[in-house]
N, C-alpha and C positions, 0 to 999 in steps of 0.2 A: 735612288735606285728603285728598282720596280712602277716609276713614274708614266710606264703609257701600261693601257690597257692589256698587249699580253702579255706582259710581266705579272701581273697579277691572277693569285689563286685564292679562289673564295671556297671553304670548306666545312663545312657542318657536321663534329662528330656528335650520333646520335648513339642509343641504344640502349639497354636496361640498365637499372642500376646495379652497380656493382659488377662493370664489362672492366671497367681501368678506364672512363675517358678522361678523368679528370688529370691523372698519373700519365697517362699517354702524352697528352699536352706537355705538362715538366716536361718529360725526357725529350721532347720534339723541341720545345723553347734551347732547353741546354745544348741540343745538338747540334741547331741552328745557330749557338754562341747568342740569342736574344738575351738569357740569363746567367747569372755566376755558378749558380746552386740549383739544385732539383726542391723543390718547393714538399714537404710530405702533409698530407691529407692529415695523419696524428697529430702532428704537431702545428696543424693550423698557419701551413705556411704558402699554399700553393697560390698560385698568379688567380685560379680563374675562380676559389671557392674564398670569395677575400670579405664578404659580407659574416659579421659575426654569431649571426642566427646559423650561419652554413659551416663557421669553423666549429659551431658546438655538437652542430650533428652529425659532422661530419661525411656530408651529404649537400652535393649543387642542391640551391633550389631555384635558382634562377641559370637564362644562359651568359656568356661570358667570352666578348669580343678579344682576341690575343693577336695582335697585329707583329710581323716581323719582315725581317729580308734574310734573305739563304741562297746562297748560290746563281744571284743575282734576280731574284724575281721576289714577290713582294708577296705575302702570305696572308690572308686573313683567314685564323682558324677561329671556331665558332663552338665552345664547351659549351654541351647542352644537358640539365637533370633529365637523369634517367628514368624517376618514382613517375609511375600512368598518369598519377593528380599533375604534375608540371608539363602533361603534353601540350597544354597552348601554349606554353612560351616557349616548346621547340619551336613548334609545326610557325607558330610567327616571325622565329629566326630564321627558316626554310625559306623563306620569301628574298634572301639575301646573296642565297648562293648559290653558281652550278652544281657543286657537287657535294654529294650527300656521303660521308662516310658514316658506315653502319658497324659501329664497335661488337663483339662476338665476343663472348668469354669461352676459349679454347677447353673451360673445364665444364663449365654449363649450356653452354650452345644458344642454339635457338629459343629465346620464350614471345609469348603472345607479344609482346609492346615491338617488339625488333619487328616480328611478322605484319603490324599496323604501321610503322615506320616505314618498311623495305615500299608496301601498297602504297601509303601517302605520299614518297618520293618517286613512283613508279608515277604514279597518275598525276601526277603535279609537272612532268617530263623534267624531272633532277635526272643529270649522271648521276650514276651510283658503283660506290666503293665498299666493299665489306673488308674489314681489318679484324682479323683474328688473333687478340691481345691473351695474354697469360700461358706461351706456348712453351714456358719453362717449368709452367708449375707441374707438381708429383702426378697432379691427377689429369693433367690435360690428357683430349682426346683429340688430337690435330686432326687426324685422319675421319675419325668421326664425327664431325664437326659439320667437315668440306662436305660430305656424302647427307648430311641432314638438311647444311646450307641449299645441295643442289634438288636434292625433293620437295622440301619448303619454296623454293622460290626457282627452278627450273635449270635443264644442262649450261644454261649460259653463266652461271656463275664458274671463272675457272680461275684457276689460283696464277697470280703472275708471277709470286716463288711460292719457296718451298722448307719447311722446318728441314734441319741440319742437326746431327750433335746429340738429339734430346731435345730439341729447342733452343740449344746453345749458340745457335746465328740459321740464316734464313742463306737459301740460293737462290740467285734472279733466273725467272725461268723463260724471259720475254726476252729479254736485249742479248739471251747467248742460247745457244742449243746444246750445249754440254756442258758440266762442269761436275762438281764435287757430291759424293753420294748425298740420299735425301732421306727423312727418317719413314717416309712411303712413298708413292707412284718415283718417275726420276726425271728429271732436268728436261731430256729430250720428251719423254711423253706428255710433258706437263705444256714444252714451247711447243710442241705440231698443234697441239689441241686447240692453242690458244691464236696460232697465228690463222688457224684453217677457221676460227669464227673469225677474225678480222677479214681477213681476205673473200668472203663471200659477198661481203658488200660491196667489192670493186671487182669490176668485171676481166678490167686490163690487166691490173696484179695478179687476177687469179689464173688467167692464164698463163701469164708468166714464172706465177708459182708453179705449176703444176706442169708444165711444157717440158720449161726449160730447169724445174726443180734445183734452182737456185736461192738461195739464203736470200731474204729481202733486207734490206739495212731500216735502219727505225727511223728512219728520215720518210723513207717508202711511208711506210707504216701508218706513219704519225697520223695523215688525214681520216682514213677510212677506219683507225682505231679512236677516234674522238666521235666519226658518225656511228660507231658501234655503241658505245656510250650513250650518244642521243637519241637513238633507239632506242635504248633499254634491250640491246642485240648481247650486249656483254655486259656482263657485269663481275671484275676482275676486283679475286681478294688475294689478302696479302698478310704474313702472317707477323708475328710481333713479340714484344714481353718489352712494355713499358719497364718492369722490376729491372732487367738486366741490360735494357738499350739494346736486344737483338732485334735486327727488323729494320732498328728504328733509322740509319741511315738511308736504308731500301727504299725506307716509306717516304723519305725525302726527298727522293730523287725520283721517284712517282709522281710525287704531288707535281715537281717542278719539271718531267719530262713529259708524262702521260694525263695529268688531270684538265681537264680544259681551262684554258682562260677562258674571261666572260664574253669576248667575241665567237668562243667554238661554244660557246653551252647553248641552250634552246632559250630563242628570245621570251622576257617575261609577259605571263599571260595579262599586256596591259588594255583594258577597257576603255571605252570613251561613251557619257551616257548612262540612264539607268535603270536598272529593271529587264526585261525581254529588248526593248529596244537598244542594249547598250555593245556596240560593235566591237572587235579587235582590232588594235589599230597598231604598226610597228613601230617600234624603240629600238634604233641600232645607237651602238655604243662608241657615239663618233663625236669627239670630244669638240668639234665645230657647230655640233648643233645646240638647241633650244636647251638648257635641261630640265631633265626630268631626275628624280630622286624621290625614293620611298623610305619612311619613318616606318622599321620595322619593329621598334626596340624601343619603351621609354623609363626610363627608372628617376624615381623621383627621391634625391637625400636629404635630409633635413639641414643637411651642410651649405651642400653644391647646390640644391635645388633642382630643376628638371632637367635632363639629360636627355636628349632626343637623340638615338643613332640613326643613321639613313644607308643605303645603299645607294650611288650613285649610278643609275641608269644610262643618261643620255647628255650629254655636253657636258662642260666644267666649273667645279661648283667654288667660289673664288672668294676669299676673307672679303668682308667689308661689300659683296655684291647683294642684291635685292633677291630675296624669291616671294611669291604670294604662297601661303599653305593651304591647300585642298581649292575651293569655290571664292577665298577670300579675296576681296574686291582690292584689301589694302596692303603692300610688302612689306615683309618684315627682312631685317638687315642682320646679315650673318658677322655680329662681331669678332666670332674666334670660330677653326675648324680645327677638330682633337683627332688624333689618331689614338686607338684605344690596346693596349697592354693590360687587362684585368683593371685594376682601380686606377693605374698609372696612366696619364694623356700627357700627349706631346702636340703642341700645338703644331698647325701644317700650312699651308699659304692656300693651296688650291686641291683641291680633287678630281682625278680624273674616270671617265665611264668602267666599273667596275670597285672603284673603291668604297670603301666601308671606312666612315669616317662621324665625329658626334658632333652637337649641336648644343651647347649650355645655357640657361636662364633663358628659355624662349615659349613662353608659354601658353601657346599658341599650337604647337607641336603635340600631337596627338599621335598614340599609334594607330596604322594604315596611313597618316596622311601619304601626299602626294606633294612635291613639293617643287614648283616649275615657275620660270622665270618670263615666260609669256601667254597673255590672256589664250592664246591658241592652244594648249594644254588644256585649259580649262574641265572641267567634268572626267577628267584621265581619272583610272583607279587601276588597282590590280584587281584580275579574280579573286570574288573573295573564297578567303577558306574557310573551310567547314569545319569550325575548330568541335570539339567531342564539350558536349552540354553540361553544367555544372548540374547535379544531381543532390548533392549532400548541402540538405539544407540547417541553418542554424537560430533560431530568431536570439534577436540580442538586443540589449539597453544599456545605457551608459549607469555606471556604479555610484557616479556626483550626477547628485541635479544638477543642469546648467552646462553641462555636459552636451549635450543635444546637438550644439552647433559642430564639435570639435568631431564628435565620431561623424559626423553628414560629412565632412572636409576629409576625413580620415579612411572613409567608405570612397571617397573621390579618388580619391588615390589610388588606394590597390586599385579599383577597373581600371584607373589607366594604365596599369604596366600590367593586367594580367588580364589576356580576354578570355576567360575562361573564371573568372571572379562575375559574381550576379547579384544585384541588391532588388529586391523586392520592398515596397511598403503594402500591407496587406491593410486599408484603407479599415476593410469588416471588423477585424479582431486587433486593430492600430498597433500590428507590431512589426518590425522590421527585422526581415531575413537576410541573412549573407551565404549563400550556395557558391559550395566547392564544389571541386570534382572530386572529394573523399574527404575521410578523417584526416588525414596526413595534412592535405592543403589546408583544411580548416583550423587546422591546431597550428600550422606554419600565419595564416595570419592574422588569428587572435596574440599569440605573439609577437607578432610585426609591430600589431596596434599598440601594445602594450610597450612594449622594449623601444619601436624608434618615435613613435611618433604619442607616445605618454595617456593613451586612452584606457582604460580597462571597461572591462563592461561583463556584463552575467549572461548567462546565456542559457537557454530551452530547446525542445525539441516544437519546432513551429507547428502552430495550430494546421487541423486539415481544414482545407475551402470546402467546409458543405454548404450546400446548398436548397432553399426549398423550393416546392412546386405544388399546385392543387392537381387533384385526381379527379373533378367532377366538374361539371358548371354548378355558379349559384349564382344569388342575388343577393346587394348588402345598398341598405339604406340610412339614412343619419339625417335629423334635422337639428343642425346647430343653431340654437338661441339663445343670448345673453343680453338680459336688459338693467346696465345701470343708471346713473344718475340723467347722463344725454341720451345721447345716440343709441341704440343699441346693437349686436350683429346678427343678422340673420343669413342662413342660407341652408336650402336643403336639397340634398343628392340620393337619386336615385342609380344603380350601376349593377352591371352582369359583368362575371370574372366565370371564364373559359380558361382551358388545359391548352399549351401552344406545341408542336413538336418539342421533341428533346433538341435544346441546341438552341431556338431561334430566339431565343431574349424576352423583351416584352414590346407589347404595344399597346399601345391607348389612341382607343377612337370614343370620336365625337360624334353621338346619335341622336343629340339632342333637335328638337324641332319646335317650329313655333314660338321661339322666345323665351321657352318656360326658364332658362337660362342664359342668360345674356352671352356675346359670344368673349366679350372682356374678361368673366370668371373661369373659363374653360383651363388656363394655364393654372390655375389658384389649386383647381381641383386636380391637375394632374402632378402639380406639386405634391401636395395632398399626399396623394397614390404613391408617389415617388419616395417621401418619408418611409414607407413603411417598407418597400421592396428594398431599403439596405438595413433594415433593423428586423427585418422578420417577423413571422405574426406565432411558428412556433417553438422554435427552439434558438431564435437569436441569429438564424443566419440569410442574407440576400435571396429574395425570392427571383426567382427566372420560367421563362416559358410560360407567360401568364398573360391573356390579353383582359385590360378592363376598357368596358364600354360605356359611356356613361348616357344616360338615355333620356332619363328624366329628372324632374325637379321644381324647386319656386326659388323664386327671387324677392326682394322687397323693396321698392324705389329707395327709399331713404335708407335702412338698416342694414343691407346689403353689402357687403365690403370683400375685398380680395379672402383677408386673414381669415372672415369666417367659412368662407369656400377650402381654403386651404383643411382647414378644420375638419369642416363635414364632407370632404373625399377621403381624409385621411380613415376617420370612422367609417363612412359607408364601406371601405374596403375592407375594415377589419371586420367588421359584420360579413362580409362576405365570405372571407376568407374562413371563416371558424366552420360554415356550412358546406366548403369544399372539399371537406377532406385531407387536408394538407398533409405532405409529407418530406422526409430531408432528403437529399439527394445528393452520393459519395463520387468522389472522381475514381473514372476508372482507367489506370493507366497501359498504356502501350509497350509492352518490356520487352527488348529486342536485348540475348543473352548470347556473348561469345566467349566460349568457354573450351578447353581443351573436351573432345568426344567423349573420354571416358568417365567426364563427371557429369555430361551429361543427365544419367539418370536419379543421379542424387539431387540435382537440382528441379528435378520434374516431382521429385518424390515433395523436396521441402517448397515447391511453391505449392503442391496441392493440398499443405494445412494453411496454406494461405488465401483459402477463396478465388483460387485463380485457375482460369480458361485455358487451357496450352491450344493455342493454335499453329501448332507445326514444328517440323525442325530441319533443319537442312544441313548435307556435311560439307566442308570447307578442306583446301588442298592444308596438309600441315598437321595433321589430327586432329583438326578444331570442326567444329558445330556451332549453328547457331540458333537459338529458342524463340519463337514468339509465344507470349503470351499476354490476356488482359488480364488485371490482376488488379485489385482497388488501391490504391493510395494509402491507406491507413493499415494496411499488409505491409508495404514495402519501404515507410519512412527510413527506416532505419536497414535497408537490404546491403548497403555496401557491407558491413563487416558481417556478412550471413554467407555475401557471394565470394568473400575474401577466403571463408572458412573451409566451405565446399570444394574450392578448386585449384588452393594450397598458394593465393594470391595471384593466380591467370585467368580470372574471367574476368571480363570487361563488359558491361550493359550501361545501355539508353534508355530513356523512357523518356516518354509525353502524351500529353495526354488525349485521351481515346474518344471521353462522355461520360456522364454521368447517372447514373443509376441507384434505385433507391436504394436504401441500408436498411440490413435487415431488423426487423420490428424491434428486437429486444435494444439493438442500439439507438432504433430514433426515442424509442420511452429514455434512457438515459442522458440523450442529449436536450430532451424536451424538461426533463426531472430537475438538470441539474442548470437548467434555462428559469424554468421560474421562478425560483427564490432570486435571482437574480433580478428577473422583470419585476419581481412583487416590490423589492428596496428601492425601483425609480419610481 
């Protein structure tokens, strides 16, 4: 069943935590008959939150493929965490499917994450579905809700039924024009509304609607309401209560009457090529051709090993056939394809364009790949996404010596299944960062490390990258000599060190002339040079924007050797450098602030004990606002739970970095202070 293409519906519930998607699933599995029993969140029993880190918190932290059949068509739903820190392992599942359903808690409505959700499935050209769950509870606001939905996100949002009862069952307001009272607007105002957006898009219905004011049948319909969809012309909600299964038939018969299959959704944005030059090229879902398949999902167990999920794009993907992964030269051999129910797979023969199917022990499978069965695919990729930057950083070390290797293998990991995981090795201060997108993710997999995969490790607030620079020209000389028993070394350096713009690095030229320097020493001496620009000459940290020129000098036929050149560049530079003026220099970062409007001013008040420039602000549809400002690095390490406090957990900020600029004097004397005792013991 559900075996060709439009039988199958691919669907992604997103939305804040705590809308019910996780609860919505149960009831939608049991309604469909896929399960015996409604799975509950308390009791750690549901299909899609089956990892044991997520039954203790009671909280997705990952998403969660639930594959079924209903009414003869074939369902891939797609439970997605709701917490802002797990948005790249939605927005990575998003890549899997037409259509986007955007979960609403009928008691809380709309918050920031839903509002960057509805945009990223808007621009990405997802259908999109709003389901308005919890329309039983005491404090739902159905009506209020719908009217927030449509000024948040525009009149095309219209309901295709309608709460009944108190929220006690829902009425269909598309497939009929009258029926049983509603607990606001009514049956008939809700179907004109809806059908009079579908029908502007066809020219012929609409005159026919309007002429001959005739009833259209959903057969009519069908087409011109799938291109409504792919516009983003409609965007049709529906309302629900996971808790009591109202809705939850309606919403089935949506998914399997009115959501596209993956021949009616908007073909995926696939590329060929890369950089500026890399084209669009099409992918129709025509189970005769080439294939193509995308690894959108990888979760690695310490049981199973790697799990690769794919969406199947283009031809059919067949136990035991060949595919190459991404640019690789050599195939690797599909020994088993899994259909995926939460932890539970069934093994399957073949897959056809549009299915959502996993891939076991293949190590090679990475997520984005691309996964195609002839060298003509070659270089195919998807658009990439812009997944939102890990921000919260952590430095950390392992607890056992000897340790070293296991957390390197263990840091391998998480980035593969989370793109929104970042490791850093900070080379200056030899410590190694793991950046989250908040405290929540970072503490979700310091525990990962610890619980699946036996690492523990201690952890800091990471060092900040200062940085030095000179303020003047100078000159710095050194004549290295050491004579023992044979040979001895000689070499002596003359050099001028120059202020570079802010930003351009260093460079070393060679102004020697006449030989006074042989041209084989020259690398010795910028070796030399180069010691010293990552050890710093005043507080310990990588000097930048510095040019040294080296000019003059002597040599000595016999005494003369690379090591002592190394030497006396090294010195002539620190002689230079003492008479430049040096000074350190703070990153200053770029912080882009969205935030509901009226906290606004509260966050303009607390960045400005923070050394920081506000450079603007702009308002956004929805009551939201958004702040630039620059703002240093060592203000803002710690800014996630400041912005958390401010704007009651609805602001969302970016940051990167802008340039770097000096620190004010009282801080470089402390970094310099607490630098020398340090230089003095090497």
């Amino acid at each position: 069943m559900g075996n060709t293409t439009s039988g199958i519906r691919n669907i992604a519930l997103v939305g804040q935590a705590g809308a019910g998607k996780t609860s919505l699933v149960e009831t939608l599995l049991l309604q469909a008959g896929a399960t015996r029993a409604r799975g509950s969140l308390a009791r750690g029993t549901t299909v899609s939150d089956f990892d044991p880190q997520e039954r203790r918190l009671q909280h997705s932290l990952d998403t969660t493929i639930c594959s079924f059949d209903c009414h003869g068509i074939h369902v891939n739903l797609i439970d997605t965490p709701g917490y802002p820190d797990f948005l790249g392992k939605t927005l990575a599942v998003l890549e899997a499917v037409e259509a986007v359903a955007i979960v609403v808690s009928a008691v809380s409505g709309v918050d920031t994450l839903t509002q960057r959700l509805m945009e990223f499935a808007r621009d990405r050209e997802l259908c999109r579905l709003v389901i308005v769950n919890k329309i039983d509870s005491r404090d739902a606001r159905c009506a209020d809700v719908l009217a927030q939905l449509r000024e948040a996100f525009g009149p095309e949002c219209l309901p295709l039924n309608l709460p009944s009862g108190g929220g006690d069952s829902v009425v269909d307001c598309f497939f009929q024009n009258q029926g049983r009272a509603t607990d606001f607007s009514s049956v008939a105002a809700a179907h004109t509304q809806i059908i009079d957006q579908v029908v502007e898009l066809d020219e012929k219905l609409m005159a026919l609607y309007l002429e001959q004011g005739e009833e259209l049948s959903p057969e009519q319909l069908h087409e011109p309401f799938e291109q409504a969809l792919r516009e983003g012309h409609l965007v049709p909600v529906c309302f629900a209560s996971a808790e009591s299964g109202a809705g939850i038939p309606e919403l089935l018969q949506v998914f399997e009457r009115l959501m596209p299959n993956p021949a009616e959704g908007n073909p995926p944005p696939f590329l060929k090529g890369s950089g500026e030059s890399a084209a669009r090229v099409p992918v129709a879902p025509d189970p005769a051709k080439h294939v193509i398949a995308h690894v959108f999902k990888v979760s690695i167990d310490p049981y199973v090993g790697k799990l690769g999920v794919l969406r199947v794009h283009q031809g059919t993907v067949r136990q035991g056939s060949q595919v190459f992964v991404g640019d690789a030269r050599k195939p690797i051999k599909i020994a088993h394809l899994y259909r995926l129910l939460g932890k539970e797979t069934t093994e399957i023969g073949e897959a056809v364009p549009g299915d959502i199917c996993a891939i076991a022990k293949v190590d090679e499978l990475h997520l984005d790949a691309v996964l195609h069965d002839s060298h003509d695919e070659d270089q195919y990729h998807l658009k990439p996404v812009a997944f939102p930057p890990a921000m919260l950083g952590v430095a950390i070390q392992p607890e056992r010596r000897g340790d070293e290797q296991r957390l390197a293998d263990t840091l391998h990991k998480l980035t593969a299944e989370d793109p929104c995981v970042r490791i850093e090795h900070h080379a200056a201060v030899n410590e190694t960062v793991l950046y989250g997108m908040g405290e929540f993710h970072v503490r979700v997999l310091l525990e990962r490390m610890s619980e699946r995969y036996g690492v523990q490790v201690k952890t800091r607030p990471p060092s900040i990258p200062y940085r030095e620079t000179v303020t003047r020209p100078a000159e710095g000389h050194c004549r290295h000599k050491k004579q023992t028993g044979g040979a001895g070394q000689f070499g002596e350096v003359y050099l001028r060190i120059e202020a570079l713009a802010r930003g351009a690095g260093f460079e070393f030229v060679d102004d020697v002339v006449g030989g006074a320097i042989p041209g084989q020493y020259i690398p010795a001496i910028e070796k030399g040079v180069r010691q010293v620009l990552t050890e710093g000459a005043l507080a310990g940290f990588p000097i930048q924007d510095v040019r040294v020129t080296v000019y003059d000098g002597k040599h000595h036929p016999v005494d003369s050797k690379e090591v002592a050149f190394v030497s006396a560049g090294r010195k002539a530079f620190l002689d230079a450098l003492q008479k430049a003026s040096p000074i350190v220099l703070e990153p200053i970062m770029r912080l882009e602030i969205t935030a509901p409007a009226s906290a606004i001013g509260d966050i303009t008040g607390d960045l400005a004990t923070k050394r920081a420039r506000i450079n603007g602000n702009n308002s956004l549809p929805g009551q939201r606002a958004t702040l630039q400002a620059l703002v240093p690095l060592a203000e803002v390490s710690e800014y996630q739970s400041r912005l958390k406090a401010l704007t009651g957990g609805q602001g969302a900020y970016t940051m990167e970095l802008s340039h770097y600029d000096p620190v004010p004097p009282r801080k470089q004397q402390e970094l310099a202070q607490a630098w020398k005792p340090r230089a003095e013991e090497e």
